[in-house]
C-alpha positions as CSV (number, residue, x, y, z in Angstrom):
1,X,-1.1,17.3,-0.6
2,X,0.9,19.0,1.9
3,X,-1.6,19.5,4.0
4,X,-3.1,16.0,3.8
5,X,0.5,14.3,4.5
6,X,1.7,16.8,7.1
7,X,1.5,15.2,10.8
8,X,-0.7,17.4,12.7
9,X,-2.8,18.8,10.5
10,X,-4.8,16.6,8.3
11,X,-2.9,13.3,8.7
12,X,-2.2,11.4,12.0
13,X,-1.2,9.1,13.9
14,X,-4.7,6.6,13.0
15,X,-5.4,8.4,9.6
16,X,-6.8,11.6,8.0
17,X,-8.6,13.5,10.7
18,X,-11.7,14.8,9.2
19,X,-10.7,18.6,10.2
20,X,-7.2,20.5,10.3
21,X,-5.9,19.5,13.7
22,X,-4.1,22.9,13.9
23,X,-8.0,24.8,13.4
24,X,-9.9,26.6,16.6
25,X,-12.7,24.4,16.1
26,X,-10.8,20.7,16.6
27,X,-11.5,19.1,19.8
28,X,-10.0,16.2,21.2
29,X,-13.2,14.4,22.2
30,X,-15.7,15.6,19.0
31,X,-17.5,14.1,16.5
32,X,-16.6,15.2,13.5
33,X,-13.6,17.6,14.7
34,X,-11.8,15.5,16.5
35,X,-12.4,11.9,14.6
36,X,-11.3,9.8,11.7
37,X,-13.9,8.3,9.6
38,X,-12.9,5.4,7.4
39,X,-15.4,6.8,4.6
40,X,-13.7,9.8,4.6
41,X,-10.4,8.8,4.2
42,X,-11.8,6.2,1.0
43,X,-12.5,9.2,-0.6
44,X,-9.0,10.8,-0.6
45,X,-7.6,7.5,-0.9
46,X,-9.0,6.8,-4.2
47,X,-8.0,10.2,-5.4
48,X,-4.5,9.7,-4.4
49,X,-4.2,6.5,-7.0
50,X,-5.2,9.3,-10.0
51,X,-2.6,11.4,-9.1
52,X,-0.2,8.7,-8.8
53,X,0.6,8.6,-4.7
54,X,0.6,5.2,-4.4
55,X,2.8,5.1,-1.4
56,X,0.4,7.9,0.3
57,X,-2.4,5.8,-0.8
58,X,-0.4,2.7,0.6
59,X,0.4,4.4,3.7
60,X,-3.6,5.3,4.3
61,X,-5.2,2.0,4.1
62,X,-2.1,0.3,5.8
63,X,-3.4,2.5,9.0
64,X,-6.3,2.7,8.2
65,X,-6.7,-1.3,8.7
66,X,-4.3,-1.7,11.4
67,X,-6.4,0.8,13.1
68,X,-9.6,-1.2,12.2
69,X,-7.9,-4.6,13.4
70,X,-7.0,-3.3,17.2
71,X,-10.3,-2.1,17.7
72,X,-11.9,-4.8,16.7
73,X,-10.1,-7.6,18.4
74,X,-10.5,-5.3,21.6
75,X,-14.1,-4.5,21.2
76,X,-15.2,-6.7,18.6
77,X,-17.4,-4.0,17.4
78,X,-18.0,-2.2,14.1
79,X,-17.4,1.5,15.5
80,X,-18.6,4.5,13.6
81,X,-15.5,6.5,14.1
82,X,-12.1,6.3,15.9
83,X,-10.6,9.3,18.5
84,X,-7.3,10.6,17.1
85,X,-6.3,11.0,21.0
86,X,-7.0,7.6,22.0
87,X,-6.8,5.5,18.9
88,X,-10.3,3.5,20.0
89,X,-13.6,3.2,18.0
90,X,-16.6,5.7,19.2
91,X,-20.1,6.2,18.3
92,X,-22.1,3.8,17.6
93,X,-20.7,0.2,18.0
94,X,-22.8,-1.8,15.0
95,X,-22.1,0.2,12.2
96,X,-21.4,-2.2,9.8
97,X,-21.8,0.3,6.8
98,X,-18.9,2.3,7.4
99,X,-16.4,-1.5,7.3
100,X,-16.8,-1.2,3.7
101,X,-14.0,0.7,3.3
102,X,-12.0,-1.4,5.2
103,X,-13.2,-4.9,4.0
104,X,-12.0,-2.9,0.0
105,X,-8.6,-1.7,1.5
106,X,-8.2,-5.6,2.5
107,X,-8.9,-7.2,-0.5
108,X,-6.9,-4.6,-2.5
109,X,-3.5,-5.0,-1.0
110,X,-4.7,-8.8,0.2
111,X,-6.7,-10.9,-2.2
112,X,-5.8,-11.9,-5.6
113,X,-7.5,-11.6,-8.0
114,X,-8.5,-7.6,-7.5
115,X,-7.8,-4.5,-9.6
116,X,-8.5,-1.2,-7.8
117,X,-7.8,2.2,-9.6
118,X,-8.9,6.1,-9.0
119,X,-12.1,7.8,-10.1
120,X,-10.6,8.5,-13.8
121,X,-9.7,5.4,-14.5
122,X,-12.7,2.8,-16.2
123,X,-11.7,-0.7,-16.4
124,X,-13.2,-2.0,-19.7
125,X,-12.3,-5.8,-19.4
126,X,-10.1,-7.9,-17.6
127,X,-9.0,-11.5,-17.5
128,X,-6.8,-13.7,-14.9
129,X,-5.5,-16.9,-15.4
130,X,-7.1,-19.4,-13.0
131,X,-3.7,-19.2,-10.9
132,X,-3.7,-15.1,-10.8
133,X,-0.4,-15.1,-12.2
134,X,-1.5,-12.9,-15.3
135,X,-3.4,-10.1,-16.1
136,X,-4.8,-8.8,-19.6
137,X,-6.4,-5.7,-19.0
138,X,-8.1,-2.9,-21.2
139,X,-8.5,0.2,-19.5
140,X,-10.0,3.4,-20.7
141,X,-7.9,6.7,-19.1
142,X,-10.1,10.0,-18.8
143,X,-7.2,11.3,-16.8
144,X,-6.8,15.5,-17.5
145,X,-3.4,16.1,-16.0
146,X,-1.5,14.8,-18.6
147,X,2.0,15.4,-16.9
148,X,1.3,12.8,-13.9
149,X,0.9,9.3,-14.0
150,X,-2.1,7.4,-12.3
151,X,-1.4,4.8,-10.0
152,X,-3.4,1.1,-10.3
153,X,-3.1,-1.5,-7.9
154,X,-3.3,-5.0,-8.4
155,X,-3.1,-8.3,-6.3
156,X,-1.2,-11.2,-7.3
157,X,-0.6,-15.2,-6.3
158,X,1.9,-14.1,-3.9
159,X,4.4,-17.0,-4.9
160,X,5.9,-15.0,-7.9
161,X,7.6,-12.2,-8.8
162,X,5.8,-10.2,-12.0
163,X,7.0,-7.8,-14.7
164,X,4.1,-5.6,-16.3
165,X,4.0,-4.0,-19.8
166,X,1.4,-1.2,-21.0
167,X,0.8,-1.0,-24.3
168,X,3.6,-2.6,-24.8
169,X,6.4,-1.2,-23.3
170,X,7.7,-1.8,-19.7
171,X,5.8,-0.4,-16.9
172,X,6.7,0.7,-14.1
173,X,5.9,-1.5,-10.9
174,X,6.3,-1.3,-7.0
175,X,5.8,-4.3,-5.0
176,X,4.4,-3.5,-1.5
177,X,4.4,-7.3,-0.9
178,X,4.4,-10.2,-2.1
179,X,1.5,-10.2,-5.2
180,X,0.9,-6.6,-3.7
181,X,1.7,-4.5,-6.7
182,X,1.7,-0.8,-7.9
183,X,1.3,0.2,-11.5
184,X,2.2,3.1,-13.1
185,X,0.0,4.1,-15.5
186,X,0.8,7.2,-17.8
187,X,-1.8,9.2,-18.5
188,X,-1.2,10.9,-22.1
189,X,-3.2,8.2,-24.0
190,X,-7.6,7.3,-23.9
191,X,-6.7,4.2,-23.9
192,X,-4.4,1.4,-22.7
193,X,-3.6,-2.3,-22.3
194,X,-1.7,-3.5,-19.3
195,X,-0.2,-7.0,-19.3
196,X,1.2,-8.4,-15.7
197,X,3.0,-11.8,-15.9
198,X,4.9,-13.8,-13.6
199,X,8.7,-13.7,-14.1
200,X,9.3,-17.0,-12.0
């Protein structure tokens, strides 16, 4: 983790470089050793919501589609990569492929009506109310490290403020914005139900 949030060595100023920026073998202008790659940085992003950096997590898609939205209004391309130097988009300009990890980040912090969680934790069922201003979920937890918490993210209707309960009593929540919301989600029981209502 130290390494991943430490400012010129894995993270920068556009996102997780792909290589330690420190190493011999970065270069400003390479591929892989000098480059972000959005699909790269899904992976650790998802990983950070099981270990329960949700502000890390945040703080990696928040660049990551700032980062995205520059280029594109400049270029209005779908780049393969982006140059930690310069910020712009390189490679090849129509891969749409690799904007699916932007178009996820989006709609995770964005649209309500999404649930997004690590790899070790299975959403089992799920129901909104037609105004996304509740949430019944059932979640199965396969979580080892017993001592952390996992962090799961869910988008409200941004017009109300929500209090969450797991199986049954009060959860922990962070609220990045407005229906934006971070759950903590212990990880010392299988299994779980997590309630999000509005308070207002």
């Amino acid at each position: 983790l130290a390494h991943l949030t430490t400012e010129g060595q894995l993270w920068s100023w556009i996102g997780l470089s792909a290589v330690d920026q420190s190493a011999g073998y970065y270069v400003k202008d390479g591929y892989w050793n000098g480059t972000i790659w959005m699909a790269h940085q899904w992976f650790f992003w998802k990983r950070m919501l099981d270990l329960g950096e949700g502000e890390f997590a945040h703080k990696i898609a928040m660049t990551a589609l700032e980062v995205w939205k520059k280029e594109t209004e400049t270029s209005y391309n779908c780049m393969e990569h982006f140059i930690i130097e310069t910020g712009r988009g390189a490679g090849w300009h129509e891969f749409g492929g690799l904007s699916a990890p932007v178009l996820s980040w989006y709609a995770c912090y964005f649209r309500p009506g999404h649930v997004s969680t690590g790899y070790d934790i299975w959403l089992t069922k799920q129901t909104f109310n037609q105004e996304r201003s509740r949430l019944d979920l059932e979640l199965s937890n396969y979580h080892q490290e017993k001592m952390r918490s996992s962090t799961l993210l869910v988008c409200m209707n941004p017009n109300f403020s929500y209090e969450a309960t797991y199986n049954g009593r009060k959860a922990t929540l962070q609220v990045y914005d407005r229906g934006s919301l971070a759950v903590q989600i212990p990880n010392d029981q299988s299994h779980g139900t997590l309630i999000i209502r509005r308070t207002n």
